[in-house]
matplotlib code that plots the C-alpha trace (Angstrom):
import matplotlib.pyplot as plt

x = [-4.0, -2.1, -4.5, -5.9, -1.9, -2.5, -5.3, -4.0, -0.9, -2.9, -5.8, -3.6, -2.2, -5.4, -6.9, -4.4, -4.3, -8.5, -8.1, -6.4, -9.2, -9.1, -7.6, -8.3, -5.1, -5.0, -6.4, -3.5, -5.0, -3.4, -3.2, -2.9, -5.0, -4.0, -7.1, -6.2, -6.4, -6.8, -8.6, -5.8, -4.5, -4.8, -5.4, -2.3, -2.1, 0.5, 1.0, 2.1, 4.9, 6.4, 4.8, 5.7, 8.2, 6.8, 5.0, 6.4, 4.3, 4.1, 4.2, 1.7, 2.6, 2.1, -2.1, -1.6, 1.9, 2.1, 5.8, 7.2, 3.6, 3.0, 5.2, 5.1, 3.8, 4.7, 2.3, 2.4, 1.5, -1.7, -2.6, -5.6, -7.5, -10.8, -11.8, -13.2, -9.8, -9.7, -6.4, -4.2, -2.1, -3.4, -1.5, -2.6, -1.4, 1.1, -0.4, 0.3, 0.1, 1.0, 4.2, 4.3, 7.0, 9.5, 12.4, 10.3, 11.7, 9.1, 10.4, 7.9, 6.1, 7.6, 6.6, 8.8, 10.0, 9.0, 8.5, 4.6, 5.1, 5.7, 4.3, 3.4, 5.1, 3.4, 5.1, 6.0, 7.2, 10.6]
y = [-39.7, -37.1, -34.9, -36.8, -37.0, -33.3, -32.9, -35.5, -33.5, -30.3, -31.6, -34.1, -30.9, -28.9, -32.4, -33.1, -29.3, -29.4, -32.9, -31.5, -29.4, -25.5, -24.5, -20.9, -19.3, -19.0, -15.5, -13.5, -11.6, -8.2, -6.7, -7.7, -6.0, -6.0, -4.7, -2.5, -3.8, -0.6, 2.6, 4.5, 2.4, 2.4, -0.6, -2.0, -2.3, -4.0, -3.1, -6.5, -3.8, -0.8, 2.3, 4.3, 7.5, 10.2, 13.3, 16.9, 18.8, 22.8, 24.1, 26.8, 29.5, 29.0, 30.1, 33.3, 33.6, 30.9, 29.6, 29.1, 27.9, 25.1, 22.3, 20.9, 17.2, 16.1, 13.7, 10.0, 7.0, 5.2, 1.8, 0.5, -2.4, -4.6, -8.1, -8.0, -7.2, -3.9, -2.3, 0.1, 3.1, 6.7, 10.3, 12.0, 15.7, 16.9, 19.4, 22.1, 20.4, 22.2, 22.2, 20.5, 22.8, 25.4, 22.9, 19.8, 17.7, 15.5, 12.6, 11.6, 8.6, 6.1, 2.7, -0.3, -3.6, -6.5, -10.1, -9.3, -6.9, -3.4, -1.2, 2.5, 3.5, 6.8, 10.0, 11.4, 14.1, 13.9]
z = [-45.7, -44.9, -44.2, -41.4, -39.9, -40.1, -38.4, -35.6, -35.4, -34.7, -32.6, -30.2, -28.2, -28.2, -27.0, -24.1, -23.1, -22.1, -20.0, -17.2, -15.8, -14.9, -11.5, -10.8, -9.9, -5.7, -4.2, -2.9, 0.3, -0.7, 3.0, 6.5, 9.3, 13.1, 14.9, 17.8, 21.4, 23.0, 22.7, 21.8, 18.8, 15.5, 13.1, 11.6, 8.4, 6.4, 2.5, -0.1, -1.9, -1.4, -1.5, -4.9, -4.6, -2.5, -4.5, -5.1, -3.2, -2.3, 1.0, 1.5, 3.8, 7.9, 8.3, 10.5, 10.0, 12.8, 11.2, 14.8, 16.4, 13.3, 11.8, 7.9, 8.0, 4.4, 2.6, 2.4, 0.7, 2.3, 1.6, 1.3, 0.4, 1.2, 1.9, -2.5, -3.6, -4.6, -2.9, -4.0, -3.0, -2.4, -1.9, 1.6, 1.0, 3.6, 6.5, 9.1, 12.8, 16.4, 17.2, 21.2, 21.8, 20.1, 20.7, 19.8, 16.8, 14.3, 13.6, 10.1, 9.8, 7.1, 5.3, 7.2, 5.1, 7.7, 6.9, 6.3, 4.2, 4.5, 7.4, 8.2, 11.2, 12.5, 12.8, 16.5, 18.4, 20.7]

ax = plt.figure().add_subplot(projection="3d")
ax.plot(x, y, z, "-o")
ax.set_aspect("equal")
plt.show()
């Protein structure tokens, strides 16, 4: 007799846990993409976490000796992702661009928190 109580005692749970039926958690979309209304924009993209801390990275000596022609853009974070689900963060190194002007200031791009996530807001020139 009491190994039939056992058995009840041990089945019962396993029982009730397969009579509720398997729900597949919900997908998560992992990104948000604006598409640009104009020529001249870019596609917005907005990233689920932050980006992890930026890289150490080397700067090389200005090509040419150009050091007053040429401005340091350091590397970033880019996000990525696609409509399957893969997404993820990558490193973009940092690069030499032409500097507008010799008393132009570059103001680098940056990830944003906003209430979709977080968002890259490009670099400029003022």
């Amino acid at each position: 007799m009491k190994r039939v109580i056992g058995f009840t005692v041990v089945a019962l749970p396993l029982l009730a846990a397969g009579c509720g039926g398997y729900a597949p958690p919900p997908q998560q979309q992992s990104y948000v993409v604006v598409p640009p209304q104009a020529p001249d924009e870019h596609n917005i993209v907005y990233a689920p976490n932050a980006p992890p801390p930026p890289q150490a990275e080397m700067i090389p000596p200005a090509p040419n000796g150009q050091v007053d022609a040429l401005y340091w853009v350091p590397g970033n974070w880019k996000w990525y992702g696609t409509a399957d689900g893969n997404s993820g963060w990558t490193w973009t190194a940092g690069h030499y661009v032409q500097r507008p002007s010799r008393t132009a200031s570059y103001q680098p791009g940056h990830w944003q928190q906003s209430s979709n996530g977080y968002l890259w807001v490009d670099g400029y020139w003022q």
